[in-house]
C-alpha positions in Angstrom: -10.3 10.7 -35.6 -7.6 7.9 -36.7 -4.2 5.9 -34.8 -2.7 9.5 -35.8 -4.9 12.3 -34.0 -3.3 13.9 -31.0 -4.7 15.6 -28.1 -7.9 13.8 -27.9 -10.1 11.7 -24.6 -10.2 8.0 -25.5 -12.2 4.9 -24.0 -10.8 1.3 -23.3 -13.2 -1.4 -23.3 -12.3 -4.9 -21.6 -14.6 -7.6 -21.1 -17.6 -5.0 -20.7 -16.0 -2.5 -18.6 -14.3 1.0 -19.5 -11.9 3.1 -18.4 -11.2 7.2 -20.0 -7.8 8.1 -20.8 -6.7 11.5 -22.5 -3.4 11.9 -24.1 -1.4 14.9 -26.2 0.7 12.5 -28.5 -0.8 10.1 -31.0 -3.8 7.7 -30.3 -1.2 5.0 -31.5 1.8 6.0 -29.3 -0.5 6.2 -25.9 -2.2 2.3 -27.3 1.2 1.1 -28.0 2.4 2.5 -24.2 -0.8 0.2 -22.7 0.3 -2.8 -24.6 4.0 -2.3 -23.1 2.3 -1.8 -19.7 -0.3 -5.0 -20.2 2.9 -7.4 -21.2 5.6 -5.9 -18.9 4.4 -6.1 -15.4 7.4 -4.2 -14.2 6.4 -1.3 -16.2 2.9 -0.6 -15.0 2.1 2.5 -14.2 -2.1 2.4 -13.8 -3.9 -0.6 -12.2 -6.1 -1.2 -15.6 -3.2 -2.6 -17.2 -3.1 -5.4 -14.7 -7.2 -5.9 -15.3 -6.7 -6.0 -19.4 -4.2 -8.9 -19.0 -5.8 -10.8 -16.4 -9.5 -10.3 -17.5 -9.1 -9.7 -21.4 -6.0 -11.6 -21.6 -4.3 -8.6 -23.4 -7.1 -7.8 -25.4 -9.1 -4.9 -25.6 -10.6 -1.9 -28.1 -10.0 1.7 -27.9 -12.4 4.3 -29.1 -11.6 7.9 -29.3 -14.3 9.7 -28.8 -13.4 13.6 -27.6 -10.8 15.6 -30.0 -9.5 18.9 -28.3 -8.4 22.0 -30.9 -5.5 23.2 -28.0 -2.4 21.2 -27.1 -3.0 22.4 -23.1 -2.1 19.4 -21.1 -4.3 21.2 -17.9 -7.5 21.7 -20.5 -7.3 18.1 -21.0 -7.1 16.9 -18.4 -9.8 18.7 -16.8 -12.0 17.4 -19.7 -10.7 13.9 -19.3 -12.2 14.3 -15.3 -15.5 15.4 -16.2 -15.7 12.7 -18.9 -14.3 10.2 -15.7 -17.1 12.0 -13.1 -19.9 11.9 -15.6 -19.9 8.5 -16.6 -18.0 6.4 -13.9 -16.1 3.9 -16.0 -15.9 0.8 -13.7 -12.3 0.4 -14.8 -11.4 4.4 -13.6 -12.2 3.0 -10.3 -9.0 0.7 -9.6 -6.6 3.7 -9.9 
């Protein structure tokens, strides 16, 4: 998987922590829709954005790890859940 694979379940990292998103456009367009979240308070939208800035100071790493073969938003979604209730990334929790 690369910046340009689509419909795929990713993991944030921050300071030892993780938190599982999914998206159906590119890897780089969801990252690049965190940073915009972690520099402009007024446009968050999740509570991890507000723990990457604080804690990580804006940094973090991204990993995808799960690549779906279907463009349904409900499939991946589901998947990203079971992902979230199977491993219980600390950062999940602040939502």
């Amino acid at each position: 998987m690369t910046c340009s694979t689509k419909n795929l379940i990713y993991v944030i990292t921050c300071a030892g922590k993780h938190y599982i998103g999914e998206t159906g456009t590119t890897l780089r367009t969801r990252i690049r829709v965190h940073k915009q979240h972690i520099s402009a308070p007024e446009y968050r939208k999740i509570k991890v954005s507000e723990h990457i800035d604080v804690c990580g100071h804006g940094q973090f790493n991204v990993f995808p790890f799960y690549k779906l073969y279907t463009e349904n938003t409900i499939s991946r979604r589901e998947k990203e859940r079971h992902f979230i209730k199977t491993l219980k990334p600390a950062l999940n929790s602040l939502l």
